[in-house]
KOLTORMAR-306993 format. One record per residue (C-alpha): residue number from 1; residue in one letter; x, y, z. Coordinates in steps of 0.02 Angstrom, whole numbers, plus 50000, padded with zeros to 5 digits. Each point is the difference from the previous one (the first is absolute). Example, Ala and Ser with C-alpha at 12.3 -4.5 7.8 and 13.67 -1.06 7.14 Angstrom:
<pts>
PT / pase / roti / x / y / z
PT / 1 / a / 50615 / 49775 / 50390
PT / 2 / s / 50069 / 50172 / 49967
</pts>
This chain:
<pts>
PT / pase / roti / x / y / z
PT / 1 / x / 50756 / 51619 / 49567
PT / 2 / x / 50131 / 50004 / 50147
PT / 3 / x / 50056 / 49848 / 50065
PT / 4 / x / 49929 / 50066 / 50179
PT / 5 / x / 49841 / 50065 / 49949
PT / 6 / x / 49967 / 49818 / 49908
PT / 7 / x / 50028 / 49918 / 50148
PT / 8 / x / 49908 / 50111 / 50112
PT / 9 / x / 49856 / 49984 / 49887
PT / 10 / x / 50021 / 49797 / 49991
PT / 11 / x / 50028 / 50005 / 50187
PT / 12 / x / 49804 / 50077 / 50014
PT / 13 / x / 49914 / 49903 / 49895
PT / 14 / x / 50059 / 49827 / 50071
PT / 15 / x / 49892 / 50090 / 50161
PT / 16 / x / 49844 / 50008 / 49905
PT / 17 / x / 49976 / 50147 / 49857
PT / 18 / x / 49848 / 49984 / 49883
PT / 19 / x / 50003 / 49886 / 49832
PT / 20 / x / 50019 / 50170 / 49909
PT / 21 / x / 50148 / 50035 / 50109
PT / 22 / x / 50072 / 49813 / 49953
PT / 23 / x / 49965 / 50047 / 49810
PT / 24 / x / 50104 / 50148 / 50015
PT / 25 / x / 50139 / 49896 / 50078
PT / 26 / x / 49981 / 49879 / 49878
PT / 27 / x / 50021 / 50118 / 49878
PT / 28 / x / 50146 / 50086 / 50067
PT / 29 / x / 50114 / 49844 / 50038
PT / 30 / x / 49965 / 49975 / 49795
PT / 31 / x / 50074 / 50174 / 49942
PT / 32 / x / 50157 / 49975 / 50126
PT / 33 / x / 50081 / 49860 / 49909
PT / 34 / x / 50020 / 49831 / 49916
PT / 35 / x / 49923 / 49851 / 50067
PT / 36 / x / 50101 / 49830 / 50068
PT / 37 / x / 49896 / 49851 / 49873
PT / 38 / x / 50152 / 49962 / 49892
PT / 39 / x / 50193 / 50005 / 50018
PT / 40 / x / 50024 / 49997 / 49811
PT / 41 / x / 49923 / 50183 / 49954
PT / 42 / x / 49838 / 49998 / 49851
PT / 43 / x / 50057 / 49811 / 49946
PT / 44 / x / 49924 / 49949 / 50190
PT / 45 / x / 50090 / 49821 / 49988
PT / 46 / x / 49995 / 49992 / 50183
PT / 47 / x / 49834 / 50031 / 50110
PT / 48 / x / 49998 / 50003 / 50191
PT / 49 / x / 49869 / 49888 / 50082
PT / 50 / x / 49993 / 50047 / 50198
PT / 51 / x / 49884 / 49869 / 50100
PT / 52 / x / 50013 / 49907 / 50175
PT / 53 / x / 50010 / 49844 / 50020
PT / 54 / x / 50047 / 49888 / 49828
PT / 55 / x / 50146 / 49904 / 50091
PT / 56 / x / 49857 / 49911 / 50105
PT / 57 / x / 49901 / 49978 / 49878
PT / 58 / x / 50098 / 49902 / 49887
PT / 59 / x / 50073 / 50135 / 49896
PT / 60 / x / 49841 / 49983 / 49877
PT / 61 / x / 50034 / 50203 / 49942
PT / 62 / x / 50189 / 49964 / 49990
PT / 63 / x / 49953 / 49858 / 49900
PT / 64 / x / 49868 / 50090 / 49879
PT / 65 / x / 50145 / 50140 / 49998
PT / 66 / x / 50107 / 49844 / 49931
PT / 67 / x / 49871 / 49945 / 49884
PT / 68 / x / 49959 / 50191 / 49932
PT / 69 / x / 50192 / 50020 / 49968
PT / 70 / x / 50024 / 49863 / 49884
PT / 71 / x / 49841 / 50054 / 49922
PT / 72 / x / 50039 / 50186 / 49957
PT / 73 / x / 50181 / 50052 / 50060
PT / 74 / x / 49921 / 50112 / 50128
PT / 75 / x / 50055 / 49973 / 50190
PT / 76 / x / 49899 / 50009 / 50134
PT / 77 / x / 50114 / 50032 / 50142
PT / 78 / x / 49894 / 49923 / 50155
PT / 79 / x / 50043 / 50087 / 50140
PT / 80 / x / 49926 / 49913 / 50169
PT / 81 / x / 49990 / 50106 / 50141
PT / 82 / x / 49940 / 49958 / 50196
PT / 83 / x / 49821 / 50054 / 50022
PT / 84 / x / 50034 / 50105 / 50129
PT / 85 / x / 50086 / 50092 / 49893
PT / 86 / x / 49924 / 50020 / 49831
PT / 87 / x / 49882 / 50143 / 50039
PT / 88 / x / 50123 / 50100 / 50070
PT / 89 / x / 50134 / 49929 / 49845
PT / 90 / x / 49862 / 50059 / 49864
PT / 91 / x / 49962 / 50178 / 50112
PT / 92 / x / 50188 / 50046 / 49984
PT / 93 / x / 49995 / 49954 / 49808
PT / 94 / x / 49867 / 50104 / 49971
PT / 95 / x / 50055 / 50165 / 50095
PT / 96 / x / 50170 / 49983 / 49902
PT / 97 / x / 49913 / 49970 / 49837
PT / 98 / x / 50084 / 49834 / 49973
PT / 99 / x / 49829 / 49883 / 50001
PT / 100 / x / 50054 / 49840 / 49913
PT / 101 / x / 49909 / 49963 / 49855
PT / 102 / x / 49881 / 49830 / 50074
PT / 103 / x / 49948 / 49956 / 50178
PT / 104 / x / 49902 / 49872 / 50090
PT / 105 / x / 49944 / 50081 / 50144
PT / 106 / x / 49849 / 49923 / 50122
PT / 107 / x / 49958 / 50196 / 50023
PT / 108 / x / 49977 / 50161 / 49919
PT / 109 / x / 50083 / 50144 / 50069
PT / 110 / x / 49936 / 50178 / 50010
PT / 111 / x / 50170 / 50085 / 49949
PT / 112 / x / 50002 / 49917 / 49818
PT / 113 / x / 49838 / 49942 / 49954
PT / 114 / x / 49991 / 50140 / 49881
PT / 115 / x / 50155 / 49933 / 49917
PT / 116 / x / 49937 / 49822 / 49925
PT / 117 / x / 49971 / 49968 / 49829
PT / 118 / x / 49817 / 49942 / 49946
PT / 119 / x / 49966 / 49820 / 49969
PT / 120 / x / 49836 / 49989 / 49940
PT / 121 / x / 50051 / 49922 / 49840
PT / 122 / x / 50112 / 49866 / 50086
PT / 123 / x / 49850 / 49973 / 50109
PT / 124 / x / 49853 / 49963 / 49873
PT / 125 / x / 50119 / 49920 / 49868
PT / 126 / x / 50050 / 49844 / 50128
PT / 127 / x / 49828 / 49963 / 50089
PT / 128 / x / 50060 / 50069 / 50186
PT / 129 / x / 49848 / 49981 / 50093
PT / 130 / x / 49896 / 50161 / 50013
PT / 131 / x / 49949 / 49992 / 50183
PT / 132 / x / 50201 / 50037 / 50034
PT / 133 / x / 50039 / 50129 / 49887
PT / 134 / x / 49951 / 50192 / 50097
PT / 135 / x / 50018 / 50167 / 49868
PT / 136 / x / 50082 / 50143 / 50086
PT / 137 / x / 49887 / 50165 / 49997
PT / 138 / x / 50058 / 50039 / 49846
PT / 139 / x / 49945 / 49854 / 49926
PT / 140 / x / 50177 / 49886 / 49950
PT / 141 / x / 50024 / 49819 / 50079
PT / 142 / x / 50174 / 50046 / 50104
PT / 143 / x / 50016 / 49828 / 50064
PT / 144 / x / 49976 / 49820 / 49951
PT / 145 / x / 49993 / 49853 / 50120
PT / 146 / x / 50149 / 49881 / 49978
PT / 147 / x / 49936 / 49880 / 50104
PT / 148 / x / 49850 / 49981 / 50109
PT / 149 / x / 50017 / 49962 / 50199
PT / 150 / x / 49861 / 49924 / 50117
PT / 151 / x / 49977 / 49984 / 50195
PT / 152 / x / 50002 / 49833 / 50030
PT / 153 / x / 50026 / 49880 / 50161
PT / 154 / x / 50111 / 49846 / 50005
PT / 155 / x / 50011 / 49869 / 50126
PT / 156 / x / 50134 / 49897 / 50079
PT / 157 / x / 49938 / 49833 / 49951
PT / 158 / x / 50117 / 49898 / 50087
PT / 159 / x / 49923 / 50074 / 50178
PT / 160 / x / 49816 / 49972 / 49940
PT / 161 / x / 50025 / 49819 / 49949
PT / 162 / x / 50098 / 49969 / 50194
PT / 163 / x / 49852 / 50106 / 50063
PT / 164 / x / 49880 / 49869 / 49887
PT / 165 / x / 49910 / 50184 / 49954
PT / 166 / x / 49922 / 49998 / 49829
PT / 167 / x / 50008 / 50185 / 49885
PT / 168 / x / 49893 / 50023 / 49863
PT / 169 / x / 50085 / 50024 / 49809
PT / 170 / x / 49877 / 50063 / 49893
PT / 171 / x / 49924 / 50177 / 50017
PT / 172 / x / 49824 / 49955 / 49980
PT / 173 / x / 50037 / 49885 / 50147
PT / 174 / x / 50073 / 50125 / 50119
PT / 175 / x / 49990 / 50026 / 50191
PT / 176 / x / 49937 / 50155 / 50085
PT / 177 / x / 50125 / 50107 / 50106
PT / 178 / x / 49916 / 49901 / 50158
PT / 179 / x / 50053 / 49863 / 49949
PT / 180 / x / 50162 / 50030 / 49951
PT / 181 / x / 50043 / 50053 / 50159
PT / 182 / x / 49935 / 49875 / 50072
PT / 183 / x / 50118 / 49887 / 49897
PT / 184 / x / 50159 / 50051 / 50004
PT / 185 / x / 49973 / 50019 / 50193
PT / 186 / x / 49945 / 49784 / 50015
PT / 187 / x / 50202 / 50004 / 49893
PT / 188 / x / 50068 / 50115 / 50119
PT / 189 / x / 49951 / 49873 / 50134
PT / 190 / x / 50026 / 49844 / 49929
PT / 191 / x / 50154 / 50008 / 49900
PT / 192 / x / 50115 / 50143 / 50087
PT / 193 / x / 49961 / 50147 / 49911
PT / 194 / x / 50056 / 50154 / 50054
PT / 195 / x / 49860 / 50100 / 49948
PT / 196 / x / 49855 / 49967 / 49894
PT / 197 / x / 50012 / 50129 / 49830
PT / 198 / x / 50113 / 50124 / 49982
PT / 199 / x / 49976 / 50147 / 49878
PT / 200 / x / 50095 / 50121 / 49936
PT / 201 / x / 50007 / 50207 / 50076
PT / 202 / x / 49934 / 50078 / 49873
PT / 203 / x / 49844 / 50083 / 49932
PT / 204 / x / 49987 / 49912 / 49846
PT / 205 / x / 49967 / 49824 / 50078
PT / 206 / x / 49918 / 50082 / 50128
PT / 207 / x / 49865 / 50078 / 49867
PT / 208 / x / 49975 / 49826 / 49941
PT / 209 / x / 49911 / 49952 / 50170
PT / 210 / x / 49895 / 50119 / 49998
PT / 211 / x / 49919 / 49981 / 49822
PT / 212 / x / 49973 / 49806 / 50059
PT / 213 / x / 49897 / 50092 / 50139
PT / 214 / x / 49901 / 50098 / 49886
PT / 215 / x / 50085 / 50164 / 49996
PT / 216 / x / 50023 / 50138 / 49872
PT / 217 / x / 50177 / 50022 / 50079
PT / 218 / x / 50014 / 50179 / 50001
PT / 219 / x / 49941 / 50005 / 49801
PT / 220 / x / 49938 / 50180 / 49944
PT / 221 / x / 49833 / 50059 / 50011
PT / 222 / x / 49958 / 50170 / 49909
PT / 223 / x / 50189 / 50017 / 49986
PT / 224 / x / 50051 / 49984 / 50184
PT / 225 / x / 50064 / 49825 / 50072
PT / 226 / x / 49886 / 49951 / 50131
PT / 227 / x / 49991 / 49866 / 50155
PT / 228 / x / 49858 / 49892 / 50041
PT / 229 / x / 49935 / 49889 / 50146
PT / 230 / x / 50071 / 49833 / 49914
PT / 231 / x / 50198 / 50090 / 50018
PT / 232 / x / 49954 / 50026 / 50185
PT / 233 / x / 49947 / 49819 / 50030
PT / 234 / x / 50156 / 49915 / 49902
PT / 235 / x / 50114 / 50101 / 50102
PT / 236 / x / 49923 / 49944 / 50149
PT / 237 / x / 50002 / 49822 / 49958
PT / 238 / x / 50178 / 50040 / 49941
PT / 239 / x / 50047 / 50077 / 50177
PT / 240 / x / 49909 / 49841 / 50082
PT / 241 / x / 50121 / 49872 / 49893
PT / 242 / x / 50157 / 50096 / 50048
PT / 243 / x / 49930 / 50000 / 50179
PT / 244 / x / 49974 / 49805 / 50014
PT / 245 / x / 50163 / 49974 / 49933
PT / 246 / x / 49908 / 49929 / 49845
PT / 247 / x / 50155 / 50117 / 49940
PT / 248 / x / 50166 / 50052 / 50049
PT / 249 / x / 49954 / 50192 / 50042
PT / 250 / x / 50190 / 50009 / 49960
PT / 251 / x / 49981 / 50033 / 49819
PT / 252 / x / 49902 / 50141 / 49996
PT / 253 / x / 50057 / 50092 / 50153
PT / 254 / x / 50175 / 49957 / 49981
PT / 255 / x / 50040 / 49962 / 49830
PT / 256 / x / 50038 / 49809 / 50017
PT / 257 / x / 50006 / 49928 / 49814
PT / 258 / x / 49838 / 49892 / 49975
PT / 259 / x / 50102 / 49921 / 49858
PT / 260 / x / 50131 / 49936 / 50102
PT / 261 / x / 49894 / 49923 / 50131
PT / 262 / x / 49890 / 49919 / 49884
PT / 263 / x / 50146 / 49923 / 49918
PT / 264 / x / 50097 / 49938 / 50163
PT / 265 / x / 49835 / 49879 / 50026
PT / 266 / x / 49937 / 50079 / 50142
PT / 267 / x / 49822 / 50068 / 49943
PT / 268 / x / 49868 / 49904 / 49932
PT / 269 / x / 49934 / 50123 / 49855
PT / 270 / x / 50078 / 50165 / 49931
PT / 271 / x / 49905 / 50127 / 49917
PT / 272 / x / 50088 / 50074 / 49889
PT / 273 / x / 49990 / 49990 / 49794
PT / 274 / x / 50055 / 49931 / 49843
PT / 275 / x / 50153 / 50081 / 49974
PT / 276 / x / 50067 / 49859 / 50141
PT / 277 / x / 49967 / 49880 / 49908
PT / 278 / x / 50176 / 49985 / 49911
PT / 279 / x / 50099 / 50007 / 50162
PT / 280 / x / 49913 / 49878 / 50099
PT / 281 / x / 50029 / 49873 / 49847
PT / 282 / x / 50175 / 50039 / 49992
PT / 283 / x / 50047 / 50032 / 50190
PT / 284 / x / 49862 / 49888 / 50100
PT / 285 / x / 50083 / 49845 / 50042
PT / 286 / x / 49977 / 49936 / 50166
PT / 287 / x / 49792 / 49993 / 49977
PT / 288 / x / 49865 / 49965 / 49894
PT / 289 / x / 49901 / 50198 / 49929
PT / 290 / x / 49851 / 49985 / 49928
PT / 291 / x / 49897 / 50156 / 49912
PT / 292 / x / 49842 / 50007 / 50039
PT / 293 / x / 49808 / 50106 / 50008
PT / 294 / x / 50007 / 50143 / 50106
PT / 295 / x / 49854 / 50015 / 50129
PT / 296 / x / 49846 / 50117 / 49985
PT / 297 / x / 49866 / 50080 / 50127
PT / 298 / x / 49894 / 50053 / 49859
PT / 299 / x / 50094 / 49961 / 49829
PT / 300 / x / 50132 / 49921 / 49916
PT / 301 / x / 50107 / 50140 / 49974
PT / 302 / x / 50184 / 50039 / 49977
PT / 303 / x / 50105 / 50165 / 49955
PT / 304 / x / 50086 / 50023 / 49847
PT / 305 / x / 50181 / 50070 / 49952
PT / 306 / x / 50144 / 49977 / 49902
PT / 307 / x / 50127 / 50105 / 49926
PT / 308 / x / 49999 / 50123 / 49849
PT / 309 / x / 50090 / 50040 / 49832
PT / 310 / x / 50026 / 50184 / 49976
PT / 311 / x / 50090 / 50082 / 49854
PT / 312 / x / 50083 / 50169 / 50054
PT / 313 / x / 49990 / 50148 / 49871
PT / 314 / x / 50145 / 50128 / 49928
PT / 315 / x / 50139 / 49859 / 50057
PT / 316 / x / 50070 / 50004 / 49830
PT / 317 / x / 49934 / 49815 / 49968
PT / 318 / x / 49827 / 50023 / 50012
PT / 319 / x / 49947 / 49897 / 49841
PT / 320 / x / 50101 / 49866 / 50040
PT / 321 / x / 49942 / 50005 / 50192
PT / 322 / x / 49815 / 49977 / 49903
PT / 323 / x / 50073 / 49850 / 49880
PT / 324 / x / 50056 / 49891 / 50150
PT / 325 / x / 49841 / 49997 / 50101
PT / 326 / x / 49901 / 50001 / 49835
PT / 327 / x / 50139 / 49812 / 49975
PT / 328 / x / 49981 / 49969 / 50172
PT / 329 / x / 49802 / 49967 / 49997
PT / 330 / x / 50013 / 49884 / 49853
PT / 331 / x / 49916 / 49855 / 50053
PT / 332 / x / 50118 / 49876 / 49982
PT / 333 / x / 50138 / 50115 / 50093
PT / 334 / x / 49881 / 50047 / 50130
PT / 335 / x / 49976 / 49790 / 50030
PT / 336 / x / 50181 / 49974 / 50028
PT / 337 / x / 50012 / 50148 / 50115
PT / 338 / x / 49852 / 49942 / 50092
PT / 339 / x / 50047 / 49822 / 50005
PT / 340 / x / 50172 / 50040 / 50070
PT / 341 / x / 49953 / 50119 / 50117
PT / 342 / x / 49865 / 49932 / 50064
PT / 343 / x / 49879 / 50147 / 49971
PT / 344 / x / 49818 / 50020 / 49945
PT / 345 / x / 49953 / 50069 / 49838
PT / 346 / x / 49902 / 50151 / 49996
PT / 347 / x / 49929 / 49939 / 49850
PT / 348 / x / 49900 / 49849 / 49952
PT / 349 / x / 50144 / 49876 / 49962
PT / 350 / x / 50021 / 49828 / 50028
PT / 351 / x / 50167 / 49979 / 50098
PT / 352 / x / 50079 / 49810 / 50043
PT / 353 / x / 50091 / 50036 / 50149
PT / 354 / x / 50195 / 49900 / 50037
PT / 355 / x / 49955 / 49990 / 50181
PT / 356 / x / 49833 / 50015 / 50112
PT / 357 / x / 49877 / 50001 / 49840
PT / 358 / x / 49864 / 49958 / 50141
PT / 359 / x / 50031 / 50164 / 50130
PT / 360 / x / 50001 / 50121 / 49826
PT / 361 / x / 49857 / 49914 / 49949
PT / 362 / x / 49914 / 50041 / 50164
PT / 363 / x / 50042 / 50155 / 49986
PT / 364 / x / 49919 / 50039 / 49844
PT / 365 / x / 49836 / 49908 / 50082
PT / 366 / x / 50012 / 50132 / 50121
PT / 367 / x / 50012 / 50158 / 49889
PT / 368 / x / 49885 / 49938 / 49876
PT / 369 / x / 49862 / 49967 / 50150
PT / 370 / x / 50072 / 50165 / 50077
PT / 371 / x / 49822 / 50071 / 50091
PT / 372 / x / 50089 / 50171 / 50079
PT / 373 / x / 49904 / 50141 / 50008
PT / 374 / x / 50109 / 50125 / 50014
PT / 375 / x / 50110 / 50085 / 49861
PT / 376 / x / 50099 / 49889 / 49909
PT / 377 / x / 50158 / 50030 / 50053
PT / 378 / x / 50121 / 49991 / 49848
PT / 379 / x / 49897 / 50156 / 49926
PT / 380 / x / 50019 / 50074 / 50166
PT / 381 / x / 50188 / 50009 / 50022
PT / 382 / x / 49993 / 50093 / 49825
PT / 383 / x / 49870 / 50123 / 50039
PT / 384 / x / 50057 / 50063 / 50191
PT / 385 / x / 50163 / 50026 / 49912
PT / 386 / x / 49907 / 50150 / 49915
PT / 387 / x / 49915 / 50060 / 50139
PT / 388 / x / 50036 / 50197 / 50034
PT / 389 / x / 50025 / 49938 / 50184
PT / 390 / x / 50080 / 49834 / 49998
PT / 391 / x / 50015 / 49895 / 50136
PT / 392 / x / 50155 / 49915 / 50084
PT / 393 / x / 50047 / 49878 / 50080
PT / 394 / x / 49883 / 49849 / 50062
PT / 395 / x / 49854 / 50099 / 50110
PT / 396 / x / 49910 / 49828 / 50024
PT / 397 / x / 50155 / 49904 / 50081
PT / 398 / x / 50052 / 50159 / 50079
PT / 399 / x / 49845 / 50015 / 50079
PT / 400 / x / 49971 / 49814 / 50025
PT / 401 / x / 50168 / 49992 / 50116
PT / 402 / x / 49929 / 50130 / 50104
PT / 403 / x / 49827 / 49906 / 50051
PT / 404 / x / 50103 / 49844 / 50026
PT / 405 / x / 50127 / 50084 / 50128
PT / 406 / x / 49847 / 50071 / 50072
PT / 407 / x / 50003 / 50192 / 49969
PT / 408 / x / 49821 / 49992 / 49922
PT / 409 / x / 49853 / 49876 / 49936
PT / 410 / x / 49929 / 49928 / 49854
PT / 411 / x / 49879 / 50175 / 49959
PT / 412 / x / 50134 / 50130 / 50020
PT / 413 / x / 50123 / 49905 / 49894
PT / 414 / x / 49886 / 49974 / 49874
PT / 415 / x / 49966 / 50184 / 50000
PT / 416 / x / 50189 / 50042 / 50009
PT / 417 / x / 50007 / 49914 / 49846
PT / 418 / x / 49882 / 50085 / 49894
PT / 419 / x / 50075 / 50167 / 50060
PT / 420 / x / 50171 / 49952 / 49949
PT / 421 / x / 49943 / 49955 / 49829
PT / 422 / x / 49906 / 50139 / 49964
PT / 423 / x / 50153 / 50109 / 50040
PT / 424 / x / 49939 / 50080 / 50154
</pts>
């Protein structure tokens, strides 16, 4: 294979060509050349780990990496990347046939899904929760959760209690969206606020709000995703709370960073997710947080993420690539990387947390009373990955932004949406 015709043929599939066509590819980068898992040839004493985001979370992989060193002699060379740039990091590794032998990715991409080892075995032998695990069509388990990930809402405290508003803490307890709003907009008058709730631009939060209004949010029905009426009426009542300046239309139309205004004390709630939970204890000084229920219309429901551990194949370290994650799910390992981190389990573990024990707790609360009817989304980041005509992008915050600038309503967006994800 010429170096210009691999390209050329690299350069179309990352434009859409079927899963047979990805197969091929797959099969082709494979017979070009080695792979990039181990500097140290067949003996594979040192692995490449690429992920995002360690440093900020306490350096719990660097610190299993540590642990798994003094354990076998094998290094795990963590390299931590910016999420921006890890897709396009792990898309260049793959067309030069230098994959590194483990990732923890939060998505699957097209270009080498082909290329991951099979973890069943890893899977069933440490308990991981079933209702996470998705088999690729040809029936392996590419991709095990490392951690689980929740929508969730937190509140600045310290503007409630000057406001004298009360927030609920339990999740059987919760308030409806009404009510929220009608909330944090009594805080946004009585103590200062800028804005009542802020939430982040992107689909994934966005999705959340609409299973607590009863939707299937986009889920498939006889293998197509579809809309419904209850995706219409969130994103109207979503449009009508960046309207009222309920929130900052800034965020979504101009890519303000919900994180940062939450955490200069200016907005009374933030709806965002677990994964904050780690930088708010360490970098929120100047005001009281607190985690608490997020609102329903209909149910209690959040939406679920986290990242995963994939094993690439034909690196030249694939065994020991399977030997690490096999280590790494060992539950007393997987405690100390949970504790440290601050993630959730994706299996049932009891895990005493060093700081907020009472947000993670919630947390579990909510995915354990979880009453979304859609797909669950874990499995679904797995299986679109396999789809002959995967998606990109985010179609339902791409589409969102245009309703709120005004370019169309609630109904064509909606529709947009399902068009866009069924590749039309």
């Amino acid at each position: 294979m010429s170096e210009k015709t691999r390209i050329s043929s690299i350069t179309r599939r990352q434009f859409g060509l079927t899963a047979f066509g990805l197969s091929a590819l797959a099969a082709g980068l494979t017979a070009c050349g080695g792979g990039g898992g181990s500097s140290s040839g067949g003996d594979a004493k040192t692995l490449q780990l690429i992920l995002s985001g360690d440093t900020n979370q306490g350096g719990a992989f660097a610190a299993a990496a540590k642990k798994y060193k003094e354990a076998t002699g094998v290094t795990i060379e963590v390299v931590d990347v910016p999420t921006a740039d890890i897709t396009t990091k792990l898309k260049n590794a793959a067309t030069a046939n230098d994959l590194p032998a483990l990732a923890r990715v939060t998505g699957l991409d097209p270009l080498w899904v082909n290329q991951l080892q099979d973890l069943s075995d890893i899977a069933k032998n440490h308990g991981i929760d079933g209702k996470y695990l998705q088999e690729s069509p040809d029936g392996i388990i590419p991709a095990i959760p490392s951690d689980l990930t929740a929508v969730g809402l937190f509140v600045n405290k310290s503007l409630f209690d000057k406001a004298g508003v009360k927030y609920p803490t339990a999740v059987e307890n919760t308030w409806t969206w009404d009510e929220f709003v009608a909330v944090v907009t009594q805080v946004r008058e009585k103590a200062g606020a800028k804005y009542g709730v802020v939430m982040d631009r992107s689909g994934h939060r966005l999705r959340a709000m609409m299973y607590e209004f009863g939707s299937t949010a986009f889920a498939k029905e006889n293998g197509k995703y579809a809309g419904d009426s209850k995706a219409v009426e969130t994103l109207e009542y979503f449009k009508k709370i960046n309207d009222d300046q309920t929130m900052p239309k800034s965020v979504w139309l101009s890519g303000e960073d919900g994180n940062a205004m939450f955490k200069s004390g200016q907005v009374a709630a933030y709806y965002s997710g677990s994964w904050q939970v780690a930088d708010f204890n360490k970098n929120i000084k100047d005001f009281e947080w607190l985690s608490v229920p997020l609102p329903k219309k209909e149910v209690n429901a959040t939406n679920l993420g986290g990242g995963f551990m994939v094993a690439f194949k034909d690196t030249g370290a694939d065994e020991e690539a399977k030997k690490f994650i096999d280590w790494f799910y060992e539950d007393a390992n997987y405690i100390e990387f949970a504790q440290l981190g601050g993630y959730l389990p994706a299996k049932d573990l009891k895990v005493d947390y060093q700081f907020q024990q009472p947000s993670f707790e919630l947390y579990q609360k909510q995915i354990a009373e979880n009453d979304a009817k859609g797909d669950n989304a874990i499995k679904r980041v797995v299986a679109e990955a396999y789809a002959e005509t995967p998606f990109s992008g985010d179609p339902l915050r791409e589409e969102t932004v245009k309703m709120l600038s005004g370019s169309q309503d609630a109904k064509t967006t909606v529709d947009n949406i399902v068009k866009l994800y069924n590749g039309a």
